[in-house]
C-alpha positions in Angstrom: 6.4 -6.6 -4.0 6.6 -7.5 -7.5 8.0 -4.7 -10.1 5.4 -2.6 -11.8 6.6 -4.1 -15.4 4.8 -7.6 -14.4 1.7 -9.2 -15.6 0.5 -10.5 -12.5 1.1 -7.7 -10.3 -0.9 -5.4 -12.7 -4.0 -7.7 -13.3 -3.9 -7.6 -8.9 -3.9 -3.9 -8.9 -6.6 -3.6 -11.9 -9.1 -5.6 -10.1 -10.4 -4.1 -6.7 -11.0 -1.0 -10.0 -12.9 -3.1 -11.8 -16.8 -2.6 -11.7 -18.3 -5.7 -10.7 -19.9 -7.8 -13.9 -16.5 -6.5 -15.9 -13.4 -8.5 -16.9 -10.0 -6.9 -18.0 -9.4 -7.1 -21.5 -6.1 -5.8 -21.5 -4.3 -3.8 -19.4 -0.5 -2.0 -19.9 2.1 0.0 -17.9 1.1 3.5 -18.9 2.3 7.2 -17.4 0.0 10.2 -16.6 1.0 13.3 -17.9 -1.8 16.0 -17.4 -5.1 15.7 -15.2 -7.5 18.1 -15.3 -5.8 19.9 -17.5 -4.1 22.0 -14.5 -1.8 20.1 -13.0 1.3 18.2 -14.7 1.4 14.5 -13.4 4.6 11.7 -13.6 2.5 8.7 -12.3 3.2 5.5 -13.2 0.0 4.0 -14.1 -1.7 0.7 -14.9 -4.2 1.4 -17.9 -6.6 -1.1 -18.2 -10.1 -1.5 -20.3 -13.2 -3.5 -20.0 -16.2 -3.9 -22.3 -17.8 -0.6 -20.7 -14.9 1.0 -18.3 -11.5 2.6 -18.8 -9.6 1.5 -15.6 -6.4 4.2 -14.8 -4.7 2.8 -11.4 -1.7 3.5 -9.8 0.9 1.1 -10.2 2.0 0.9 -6.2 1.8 2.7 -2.9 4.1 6.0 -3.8 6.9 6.0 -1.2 10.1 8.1 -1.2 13.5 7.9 1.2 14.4 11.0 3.0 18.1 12.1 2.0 19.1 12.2 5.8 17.9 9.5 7.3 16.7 7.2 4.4 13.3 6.6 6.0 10.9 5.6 3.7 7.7 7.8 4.2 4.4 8.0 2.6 4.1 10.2 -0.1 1.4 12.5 0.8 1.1 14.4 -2.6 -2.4 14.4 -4.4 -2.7 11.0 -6.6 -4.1 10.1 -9.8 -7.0 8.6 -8.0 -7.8 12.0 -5.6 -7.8 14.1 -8.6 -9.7 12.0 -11.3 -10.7 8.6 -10.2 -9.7 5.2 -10.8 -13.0 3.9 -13.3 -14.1 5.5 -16.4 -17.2 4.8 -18.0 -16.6 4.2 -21.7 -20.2 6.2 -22.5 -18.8 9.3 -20.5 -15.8 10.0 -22.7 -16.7 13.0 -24.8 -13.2 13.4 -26.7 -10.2 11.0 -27.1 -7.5 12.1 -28.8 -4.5 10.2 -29.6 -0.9 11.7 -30.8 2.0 9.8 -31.6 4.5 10.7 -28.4 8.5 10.1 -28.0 10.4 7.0 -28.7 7.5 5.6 -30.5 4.7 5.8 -27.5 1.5 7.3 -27.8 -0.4 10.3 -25.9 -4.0 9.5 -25.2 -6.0 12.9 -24.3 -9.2 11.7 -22.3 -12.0 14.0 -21.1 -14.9 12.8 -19.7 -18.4 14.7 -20.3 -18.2 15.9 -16.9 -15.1 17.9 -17.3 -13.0 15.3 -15.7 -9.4 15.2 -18.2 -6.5 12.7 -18.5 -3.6 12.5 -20.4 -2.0 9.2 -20.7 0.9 8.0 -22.0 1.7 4.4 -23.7 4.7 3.1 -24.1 5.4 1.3 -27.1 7.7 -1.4 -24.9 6.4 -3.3 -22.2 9.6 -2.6 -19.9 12.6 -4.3 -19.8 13.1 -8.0 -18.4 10.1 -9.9 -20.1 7.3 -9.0 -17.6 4.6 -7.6 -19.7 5.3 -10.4 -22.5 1.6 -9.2 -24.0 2.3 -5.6 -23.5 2.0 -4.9 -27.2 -1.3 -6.7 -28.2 -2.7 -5.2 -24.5 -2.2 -1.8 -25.7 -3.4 -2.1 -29.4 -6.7 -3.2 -28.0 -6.6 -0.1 -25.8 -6.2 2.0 -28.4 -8.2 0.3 -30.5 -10.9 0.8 -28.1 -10.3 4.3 -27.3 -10.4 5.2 -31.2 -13.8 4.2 -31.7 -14.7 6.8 -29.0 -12.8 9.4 -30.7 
């Protein structure tokens, strides 16, 4: 499987997410830090926007190896997609709020007017090895985007 700091791989994961009649404008490695305001959430994330949608998907299957026998096994914890979804409609955000974050990334709070809440993270590098060459341009359009919401 390709590394989640790759292009390709993240437009592949984006689509099945995408509403039908939508194309992804741009689309960036990102990190969950809060949903719903309750729980505190390390997910890495594939944060993509449309003309209409906000698209927040996984970035792979999450997997872990067992210490003793170094078995991979399904990670059965509650994912991004369980707790909040996977497609946002653009016209059901009712606050965005962004913050500057560490090491020049920025914090995205996103609640939706039916309670729903995300809190995403955006790198301000595309990870390391030249997979996400448009990582930079992708994510000012995101934020761009989510501004005019806020």
């Amino acid at each position: 499987m390709p590394g989640i700091f790759d292009e390709g791989n993240m437009f592949t994961v984006l689509a099945p997410c995408t509403p039908q009649g939508e194309t992804v404008l741009a689309g960036i490695h990102g990190i969950t830090l809060q949903v719903n305001q309750k729980k505190t959430s390390r997910f890495d994330v594939y944060i993509g926007i449309t003309e209409h949608f906000l698209l927040v998907a996984e970035c792979e299957e999450r997997e872990y190896l067992t210490e003793l026998y170094g078995i991979r096994v399904r990670d059965t914890r509650t994912t991004v997609a369980e707790d909040a979804g996977v497609c946002f409609p653009l016209s059901e955000i009712e606050q965005c709020k962004i913050e500057k974050g560490i090491m020049g990334s920025v914090n995205c709070s996103v609640t939706m007017r039916d309670g729903c809440f995300l809190k995403l993270q955006m790198p301000k590098l595309g990870g390391l090895g030249g997979g996400m060459p448009h990582h930079a341009e992708y994510r000012e359009a995101i934020l761009s985007r989510l501004r005019m919401l806020a």
